[in-house]
C-alpha positions as CSV (number, residue, x, y, z in Angstrom):
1,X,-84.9,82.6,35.7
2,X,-86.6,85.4,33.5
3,X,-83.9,87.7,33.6
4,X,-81.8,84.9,32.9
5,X,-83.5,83.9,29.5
6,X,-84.0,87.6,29.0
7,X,-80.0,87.6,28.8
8,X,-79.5,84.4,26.9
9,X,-81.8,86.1,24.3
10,X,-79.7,89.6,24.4
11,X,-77.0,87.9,23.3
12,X,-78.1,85.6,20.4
13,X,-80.0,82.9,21.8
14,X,-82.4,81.5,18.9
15,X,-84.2,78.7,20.8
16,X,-85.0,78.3,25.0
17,X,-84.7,74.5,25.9
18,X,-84.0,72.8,29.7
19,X,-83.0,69.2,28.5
20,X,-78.9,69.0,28.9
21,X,-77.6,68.4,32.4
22,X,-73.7,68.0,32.9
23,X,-72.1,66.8,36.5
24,X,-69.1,68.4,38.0
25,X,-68.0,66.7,40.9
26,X,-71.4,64.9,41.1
27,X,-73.5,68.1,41.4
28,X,-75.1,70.0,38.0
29,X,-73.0,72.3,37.1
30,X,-75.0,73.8,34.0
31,X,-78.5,73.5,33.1
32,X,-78.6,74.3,29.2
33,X,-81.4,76.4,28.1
34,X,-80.3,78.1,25.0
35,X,-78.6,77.1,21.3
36,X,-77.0,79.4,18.9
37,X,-76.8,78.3,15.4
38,X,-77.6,75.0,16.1
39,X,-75.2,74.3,19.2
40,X,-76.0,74.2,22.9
41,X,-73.6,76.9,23.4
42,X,-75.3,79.1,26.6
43,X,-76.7,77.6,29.6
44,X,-77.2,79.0,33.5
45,X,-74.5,77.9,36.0
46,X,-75.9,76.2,38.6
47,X,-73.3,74.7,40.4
48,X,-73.5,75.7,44.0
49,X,-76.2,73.9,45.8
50,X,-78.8,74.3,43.1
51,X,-79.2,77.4,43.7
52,X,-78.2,80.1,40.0
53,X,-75.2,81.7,40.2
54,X,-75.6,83.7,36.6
55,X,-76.2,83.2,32.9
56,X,-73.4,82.8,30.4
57,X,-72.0,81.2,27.6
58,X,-70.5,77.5,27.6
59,X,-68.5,76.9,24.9
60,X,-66.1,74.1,23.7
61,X,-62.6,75.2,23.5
62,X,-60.9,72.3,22.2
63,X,-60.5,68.5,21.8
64,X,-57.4,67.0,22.5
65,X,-57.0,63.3,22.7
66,X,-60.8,62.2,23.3
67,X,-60.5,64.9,26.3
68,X,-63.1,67.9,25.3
69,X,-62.2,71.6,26.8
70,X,-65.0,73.8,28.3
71,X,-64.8,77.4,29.4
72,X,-67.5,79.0,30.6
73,X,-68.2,83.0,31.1
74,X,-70.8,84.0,33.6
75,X,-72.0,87.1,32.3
76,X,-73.4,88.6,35.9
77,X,-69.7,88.0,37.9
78,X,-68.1,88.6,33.6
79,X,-65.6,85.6,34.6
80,X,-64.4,82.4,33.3
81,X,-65.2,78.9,34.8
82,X,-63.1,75.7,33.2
83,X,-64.3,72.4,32.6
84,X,-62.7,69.4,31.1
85,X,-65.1,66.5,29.9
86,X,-63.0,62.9,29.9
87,X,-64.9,59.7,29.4
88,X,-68.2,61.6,30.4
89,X,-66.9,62.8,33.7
90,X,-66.7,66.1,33.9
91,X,-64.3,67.9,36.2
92,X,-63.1,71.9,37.2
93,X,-58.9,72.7,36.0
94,X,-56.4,74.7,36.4
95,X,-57.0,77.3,33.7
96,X,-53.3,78.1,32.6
97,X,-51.6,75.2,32.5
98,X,-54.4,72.9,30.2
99,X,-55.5,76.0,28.4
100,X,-51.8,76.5,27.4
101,X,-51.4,72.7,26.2
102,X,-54.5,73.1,24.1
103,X,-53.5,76.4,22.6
104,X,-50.0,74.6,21.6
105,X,-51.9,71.2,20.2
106,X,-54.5,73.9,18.1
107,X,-51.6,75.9,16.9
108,X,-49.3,72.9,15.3
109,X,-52.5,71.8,14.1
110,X,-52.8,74.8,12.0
111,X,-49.3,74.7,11.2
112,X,-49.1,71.4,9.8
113,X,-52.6,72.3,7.9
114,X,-50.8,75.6,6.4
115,X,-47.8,74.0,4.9
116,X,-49.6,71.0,3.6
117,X,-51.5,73.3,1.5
118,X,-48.9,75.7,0.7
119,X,-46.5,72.7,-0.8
120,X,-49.7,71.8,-2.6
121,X,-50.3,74.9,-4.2
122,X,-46.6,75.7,-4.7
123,X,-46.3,72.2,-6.7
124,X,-48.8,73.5,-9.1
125,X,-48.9,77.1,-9.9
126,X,-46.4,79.0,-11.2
127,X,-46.6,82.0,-8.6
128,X,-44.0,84.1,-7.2
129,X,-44.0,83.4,-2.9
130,X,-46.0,87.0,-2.5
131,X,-48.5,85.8,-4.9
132,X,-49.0,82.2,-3.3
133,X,-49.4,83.9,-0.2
134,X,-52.2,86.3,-0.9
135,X,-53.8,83.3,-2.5
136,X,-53.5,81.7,0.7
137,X,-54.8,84.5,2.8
138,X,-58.3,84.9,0.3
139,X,-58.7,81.0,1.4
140,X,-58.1,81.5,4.6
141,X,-60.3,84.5,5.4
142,X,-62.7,82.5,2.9
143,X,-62.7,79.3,5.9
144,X,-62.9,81.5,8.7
145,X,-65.7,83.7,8.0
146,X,-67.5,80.1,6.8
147,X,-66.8,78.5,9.7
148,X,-67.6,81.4,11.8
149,X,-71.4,82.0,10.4
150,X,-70.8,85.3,8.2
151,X,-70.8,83.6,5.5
152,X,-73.0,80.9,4.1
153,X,-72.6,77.7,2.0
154,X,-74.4,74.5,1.5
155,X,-73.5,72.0,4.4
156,X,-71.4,74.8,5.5
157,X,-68.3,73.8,3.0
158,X,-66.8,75.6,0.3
159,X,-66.3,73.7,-3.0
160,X,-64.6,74.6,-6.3
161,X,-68.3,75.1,-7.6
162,X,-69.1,78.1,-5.0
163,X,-65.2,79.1,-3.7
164,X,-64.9,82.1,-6.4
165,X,-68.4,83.6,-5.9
166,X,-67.9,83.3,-1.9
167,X,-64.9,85.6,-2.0
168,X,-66.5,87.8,-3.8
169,X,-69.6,88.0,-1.5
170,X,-66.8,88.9,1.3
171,X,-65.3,92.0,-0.3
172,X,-68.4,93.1,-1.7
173,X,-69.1,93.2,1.7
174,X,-66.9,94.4,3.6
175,X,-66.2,97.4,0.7
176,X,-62.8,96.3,-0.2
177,X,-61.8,97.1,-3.6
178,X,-58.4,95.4,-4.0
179,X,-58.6,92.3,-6.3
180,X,-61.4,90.8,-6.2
181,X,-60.8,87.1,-7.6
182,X,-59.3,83.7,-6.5
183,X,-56.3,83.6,-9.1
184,X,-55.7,79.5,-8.4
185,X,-56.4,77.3,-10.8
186,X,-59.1,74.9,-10.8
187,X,-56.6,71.9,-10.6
188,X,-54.8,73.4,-7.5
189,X,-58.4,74.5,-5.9
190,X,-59.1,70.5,-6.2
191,X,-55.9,69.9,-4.4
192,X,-56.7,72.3,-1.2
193,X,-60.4,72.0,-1.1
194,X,-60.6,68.7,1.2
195,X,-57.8,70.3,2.7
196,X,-60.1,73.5,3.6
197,X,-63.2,71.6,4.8
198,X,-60.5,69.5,7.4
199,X,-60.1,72.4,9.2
200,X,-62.0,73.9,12.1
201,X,-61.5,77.8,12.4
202,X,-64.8,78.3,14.7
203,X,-63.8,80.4,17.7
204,X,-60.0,80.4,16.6
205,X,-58.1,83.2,18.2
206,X,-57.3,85.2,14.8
207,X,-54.3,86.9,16.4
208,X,-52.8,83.4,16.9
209,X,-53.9,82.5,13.5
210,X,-52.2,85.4,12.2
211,X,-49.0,84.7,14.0
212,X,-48.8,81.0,12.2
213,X,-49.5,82.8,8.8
214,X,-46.5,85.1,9.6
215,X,-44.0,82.7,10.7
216,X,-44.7,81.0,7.6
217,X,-44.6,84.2,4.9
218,X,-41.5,85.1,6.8
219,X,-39.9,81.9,6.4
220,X,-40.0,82.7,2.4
221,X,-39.0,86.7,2.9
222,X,-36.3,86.4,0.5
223,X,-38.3,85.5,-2.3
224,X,-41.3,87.2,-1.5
225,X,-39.8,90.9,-0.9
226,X,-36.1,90.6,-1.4
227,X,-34.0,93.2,-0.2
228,X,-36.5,95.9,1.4
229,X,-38.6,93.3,3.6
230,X,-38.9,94.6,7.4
231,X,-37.3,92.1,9.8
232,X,-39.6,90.3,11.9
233,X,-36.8,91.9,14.9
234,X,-37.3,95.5,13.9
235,X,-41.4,95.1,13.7
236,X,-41.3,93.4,17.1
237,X,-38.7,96.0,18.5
238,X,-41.1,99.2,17.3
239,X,-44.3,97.5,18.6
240,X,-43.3,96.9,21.9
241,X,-41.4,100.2,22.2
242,X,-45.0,102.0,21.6
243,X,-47.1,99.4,22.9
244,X,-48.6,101.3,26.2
245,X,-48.3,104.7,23.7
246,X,-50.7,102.6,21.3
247,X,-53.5,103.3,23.9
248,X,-53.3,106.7,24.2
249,X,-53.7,107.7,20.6
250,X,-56.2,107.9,17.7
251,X,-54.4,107.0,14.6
252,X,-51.3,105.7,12.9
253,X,-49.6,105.8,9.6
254,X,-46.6,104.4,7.8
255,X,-46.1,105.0,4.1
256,X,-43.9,101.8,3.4
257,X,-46.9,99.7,4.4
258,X,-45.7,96.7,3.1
259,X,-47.6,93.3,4.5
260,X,-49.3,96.0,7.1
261,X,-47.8,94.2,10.0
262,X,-46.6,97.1,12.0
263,X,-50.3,98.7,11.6
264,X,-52.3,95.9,12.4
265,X,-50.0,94.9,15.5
266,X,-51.1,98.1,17.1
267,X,-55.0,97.4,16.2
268,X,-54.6,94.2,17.9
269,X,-53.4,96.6,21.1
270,X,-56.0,99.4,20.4
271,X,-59.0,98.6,18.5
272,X,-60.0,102.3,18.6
273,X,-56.9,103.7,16.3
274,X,-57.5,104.6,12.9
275,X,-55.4,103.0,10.6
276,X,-53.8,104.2,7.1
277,X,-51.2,102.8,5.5
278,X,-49.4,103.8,1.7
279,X,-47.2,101.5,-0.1
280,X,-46.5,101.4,-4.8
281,X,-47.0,97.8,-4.8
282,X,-50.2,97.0,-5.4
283,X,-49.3,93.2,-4.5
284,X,-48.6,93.9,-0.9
285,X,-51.4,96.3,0.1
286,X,-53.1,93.8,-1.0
287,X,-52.0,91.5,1.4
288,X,-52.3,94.1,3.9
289,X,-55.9,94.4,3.1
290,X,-56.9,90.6,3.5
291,X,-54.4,90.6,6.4
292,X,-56.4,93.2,8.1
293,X,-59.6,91.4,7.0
294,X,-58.5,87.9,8.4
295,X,-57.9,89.9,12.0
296,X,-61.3,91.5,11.9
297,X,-60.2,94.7,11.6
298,X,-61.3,98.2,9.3
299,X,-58.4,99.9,8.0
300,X,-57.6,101.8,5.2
301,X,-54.5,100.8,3.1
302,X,-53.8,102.5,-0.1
303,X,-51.8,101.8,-2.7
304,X,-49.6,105.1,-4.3
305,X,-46.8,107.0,-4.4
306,X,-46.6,108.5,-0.4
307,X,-43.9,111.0,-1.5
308,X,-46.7,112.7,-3.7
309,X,-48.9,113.5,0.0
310,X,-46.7,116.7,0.7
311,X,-48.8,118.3,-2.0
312,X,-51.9,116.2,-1.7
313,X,-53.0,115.1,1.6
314,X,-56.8,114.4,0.6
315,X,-56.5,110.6,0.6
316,X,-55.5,110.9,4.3
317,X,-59.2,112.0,5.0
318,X,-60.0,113.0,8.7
319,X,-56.7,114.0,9.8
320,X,-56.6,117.6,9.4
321,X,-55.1,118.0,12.8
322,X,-52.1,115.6,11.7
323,X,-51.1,112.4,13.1
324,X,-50.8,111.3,16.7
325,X,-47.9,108.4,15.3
326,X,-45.8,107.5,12.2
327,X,-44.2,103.9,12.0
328,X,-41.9,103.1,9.3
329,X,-38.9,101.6,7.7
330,X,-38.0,103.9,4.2
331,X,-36.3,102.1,1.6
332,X,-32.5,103.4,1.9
333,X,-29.7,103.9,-0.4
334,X,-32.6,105.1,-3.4
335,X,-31.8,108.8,-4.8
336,X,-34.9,110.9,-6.5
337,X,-34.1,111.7,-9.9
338,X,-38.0,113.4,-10.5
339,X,-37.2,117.3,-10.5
340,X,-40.3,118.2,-9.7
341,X,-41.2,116.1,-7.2
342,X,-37.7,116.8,-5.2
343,X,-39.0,120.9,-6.0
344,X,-41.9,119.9,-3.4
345,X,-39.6,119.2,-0.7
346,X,-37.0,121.7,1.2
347,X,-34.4,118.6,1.4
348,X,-34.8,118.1,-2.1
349,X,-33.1,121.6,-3.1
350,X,-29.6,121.0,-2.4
351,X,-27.5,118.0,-1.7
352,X,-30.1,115.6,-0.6
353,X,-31.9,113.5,-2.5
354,X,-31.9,110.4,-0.7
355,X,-35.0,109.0,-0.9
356,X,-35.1,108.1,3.5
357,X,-34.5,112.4,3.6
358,X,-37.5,113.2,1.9
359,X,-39.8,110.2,4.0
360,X,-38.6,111.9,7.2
361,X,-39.4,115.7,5.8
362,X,-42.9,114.1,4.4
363,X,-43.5,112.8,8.1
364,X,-42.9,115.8,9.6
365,X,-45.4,117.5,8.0
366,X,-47.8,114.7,8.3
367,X,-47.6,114.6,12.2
368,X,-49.5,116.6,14.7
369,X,-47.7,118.9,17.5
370,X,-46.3,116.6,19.4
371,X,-46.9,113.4,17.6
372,X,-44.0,110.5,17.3
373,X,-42.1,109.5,14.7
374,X,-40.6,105.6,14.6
375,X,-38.3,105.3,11.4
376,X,-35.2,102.8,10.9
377,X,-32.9,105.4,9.1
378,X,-29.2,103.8,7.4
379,X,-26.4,104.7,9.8
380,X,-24.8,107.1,7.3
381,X,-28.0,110.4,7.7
382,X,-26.9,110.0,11.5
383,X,-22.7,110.3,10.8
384,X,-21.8,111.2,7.4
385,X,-20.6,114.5,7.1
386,X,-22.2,115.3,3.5
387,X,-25.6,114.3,5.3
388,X,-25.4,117.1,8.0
389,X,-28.3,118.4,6.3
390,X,-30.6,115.9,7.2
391,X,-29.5,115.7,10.7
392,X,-29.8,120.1,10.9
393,X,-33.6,118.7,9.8
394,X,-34.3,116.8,12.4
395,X,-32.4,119.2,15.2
396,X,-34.7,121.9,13.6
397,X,-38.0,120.1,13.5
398,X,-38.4,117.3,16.3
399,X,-37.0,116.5,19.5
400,X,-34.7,114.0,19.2
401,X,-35.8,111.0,21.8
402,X,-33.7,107.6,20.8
403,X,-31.4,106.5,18.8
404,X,-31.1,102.3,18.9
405,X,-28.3,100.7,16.6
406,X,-29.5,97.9,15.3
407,X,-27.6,94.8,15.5
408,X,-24.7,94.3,13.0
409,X,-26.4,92.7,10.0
410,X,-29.9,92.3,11.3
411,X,-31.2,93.0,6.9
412,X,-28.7,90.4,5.4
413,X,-28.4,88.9,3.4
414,X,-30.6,91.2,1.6
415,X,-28.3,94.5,2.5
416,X,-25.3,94.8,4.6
417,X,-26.1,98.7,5.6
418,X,-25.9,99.6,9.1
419,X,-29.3,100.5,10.4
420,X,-30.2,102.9,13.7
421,X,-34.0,103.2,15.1
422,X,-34.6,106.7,15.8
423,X,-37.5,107.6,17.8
424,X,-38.5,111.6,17.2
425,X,-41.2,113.8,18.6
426,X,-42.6,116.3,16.2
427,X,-41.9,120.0,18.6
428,X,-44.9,121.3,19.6
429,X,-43.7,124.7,19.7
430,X,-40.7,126.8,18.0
431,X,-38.4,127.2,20.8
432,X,-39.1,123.6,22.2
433,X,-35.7,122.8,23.9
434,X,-34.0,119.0,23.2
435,X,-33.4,117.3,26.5
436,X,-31.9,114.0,27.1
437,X,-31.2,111.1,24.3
438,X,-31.5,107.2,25.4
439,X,-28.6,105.5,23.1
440,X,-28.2,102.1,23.2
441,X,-26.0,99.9,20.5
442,X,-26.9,96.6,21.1
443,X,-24.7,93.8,19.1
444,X,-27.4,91.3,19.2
445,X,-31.3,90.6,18.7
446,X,-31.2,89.4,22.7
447,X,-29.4,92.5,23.7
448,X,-32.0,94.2,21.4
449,X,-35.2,92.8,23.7
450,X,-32.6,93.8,27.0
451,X,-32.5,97.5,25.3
452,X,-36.1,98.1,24.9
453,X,-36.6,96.9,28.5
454,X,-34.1,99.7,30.1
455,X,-36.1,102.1,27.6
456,X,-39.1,101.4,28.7
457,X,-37.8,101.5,32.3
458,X,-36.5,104.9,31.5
459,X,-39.4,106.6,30.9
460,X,-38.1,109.5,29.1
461,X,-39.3,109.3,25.6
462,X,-43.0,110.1,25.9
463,X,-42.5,112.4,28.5
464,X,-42.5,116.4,28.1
């Protein structure tokens, strides 16, 4: 039993006690010994014949309808036992099929919280969709830290009183220099703050949380970003195109952040990667920032012009050997009319100055030998005869790997351009010889999923 208590300590356990004894099947199952801020939340598995099987960490998942949720991970076998507790009777379940029905119950739970207190805010203030959201996301990173013991308030609860000076705590913290305020008023903080203190986020699975804060920004795209906003289709399409590459590399750019979606996807995949993402608007590095913060991850977003990096590379600090991966979607249909930035760039001396021309040079010289390059380009670099110069570029510079039409429309009704995903591989050498294209056009966002499949099946774009 020492080593046992020796491990319950290792791991957090503030207090040894032997008083809790719960039944499965009319044997004890788990002989509490430890709490961790307060809650009996590690104990030794004792479930066959008496005799220990290993120490590890109970904890409730859920409670749906009166029925509380258990799982269990034995830190000596590192595996998960499940319990549920109904009416005091306690009783082992199929992990996958309850586990799913409480992940479903917990997210419309949160669901139902989130728009409650966006139509409360939004019936108040005055603020464009972008700004109610990144006013959202303070709150919400605000509630989960709280509730997750790293941060600290009286009766753990946040109140108009101590809401302000707990945000900044956070940043200060965590080093962030973005804006460092709750912009809400104090008549819309009284509206939410009940609201806030209804709400459980202990243990919540921030991915999932993020995904119900996404489905809801994205539901208000068209006033948020208007005409430039990423479809959700187009981020999903890139991440799982590169999903299996995300393991095998060190870092990752894209210099039309925006919201930081596409970065933090491939976090979520590979916790290892560094991450560095550019964007002009201040607004949505912002919410890339607190977006990053809210999934627990460290990444660097800046806010700036990223055309200006193909004479100044500094702020990408610790990439001298270039970058394993750029993910992006330019603005398209934009022409540079700043002389001497367009001087910079060797598509900026003759015909080309479409902004999407100079992104793609400005990538090139950003990536490692050998690194990839992910970029939704507008249909007319890849046909139009006056845009041969581009398309010489890319010939020159990359090996060409894909090219995926996107479907018919997929940006309206913010644009009606044609759009292609073109998938690149910086050459590692001069004389590096282009081998085989995968083409697809698919006419649909189904046929889209079917065309990333056969890609992936293929094999051929991370090879050579």
């Amino acid at each position: 039993m020492k080593i046992g208590i020796d491990k319950l300590k290792a791991i957090g356990c503030e207090e040894i006690k032997k008083e809790v004894f719960i039944e499965v099947d009319d044997k004890i199952a788990f002989d509490l010994v430890g709490y961790i801020k307060g809650e009996a939340t590690v104990g030794v598995d004792i479930s066959e014949g008496g005799s220990e099987k290993g120490v590890g960490i109970l904890a409730k998942l859920s409670q749906v309808d009166q029925i509380n949720y258990y799982g269990f991970f034995n830190l000596e076998r590192e595996e998960w036992n499940w319990y549920q507790l109904i009416g005091g009777n306690i009783s082992t379940l199929n992990k996958m099929p309850i586990l799913q029905e409480v992940k479903e119950s917990r997210i419309d739970e949160i669901t139902k919280w989130i728009e409650e207190v966006l139509d409360r805010i939004y019936s108040i203030e005055s603020f464009s969709i972008l700004e109610l959201f990144i006013e959202l996301y303070k709150l919400v990173l605000i509630k989960l830290e709280l509730d997750n013991g790293n941060l600290e308030a009286v009766d753990n609860r946040f109140t108009i009183d101590n809401i302000k000076d707990l945000y900044c705590e956070l940043i200060r913290k965590d080093g962030n220099k973005f804006e460092g305020d709750i912009k809400l008023s104090s008549k819309a903080l009284k509206e939410v703050v009940d609201e806030f203190n209804n709400i459980d986020f202990k243990n919540v699975d921030r991915v999932e949380l993020m995904k119900i804060l996404d489905s809801q920004l994205f539901e208000n795209k068209s006033k948020a970003f208007g005409e430039y906003f990423l479809p959700q289709e187009i981020s999903n399409s890139m991440r799982d195109i590169f999903e299996d590459y995300f393991e095998k590399i060190s870092n990752i750019f894209d210099g039309v952040a925006r919201s930081g979606r596409l970065l933090t996807d491939a976090k979520v995949i590979n916790n290892d990667i560094k991450v560095f993402g550019m964007d002009n608007n201040h607004r949505l590095i912002n919410l890339a920032e607190l977006r990053s913060l809210i999934l627990g991850q460290d990444n660097k977003f800046l806010v700036g012009d990223t055309l200006k990096l193909r004479s100044d590379k500094s702020q990408l600090e610790g990439l001298t050997d270039g970058l394993d991966l750029i993910l992006s979607s330019p603005m398209f249909g934009l022409k540079i009319r700043d002389k001497d930035l367009l001087s910079e760039y060797e598509l900026g001396q003759g015909r080309s100055t479409k902004i999407e021309a100079l992104y793609l040079e400005l990538y090139q010289s950003l990536l490692k030998e050998g690194g990839y390059l992910g970029i939704v380009l507008p249909d007319g670099i890849l046909t139009n005869s006056r845009d041969k110069d581009i398309r010489g570029f890319i010939l020159d510079k990359f090996i060409l790997k894909a090219v995926i039409s996107l479907p018919e429309g997929i940006y309206r009704p913010y644009t009606a351009i044609n759009t292609s995903l073109v998938i690149v591989k910086n050459k590692g050498f001069e004389d590096e010889k282009q081998d085989e294209v995968f083409m697809a056009t698919p006419e649909n966002v189904e046929e889209l999923k079917d065309v990333i499949l056969e890609l992936k099946r293929w094999g051929g774009i991370f090879g050579g």
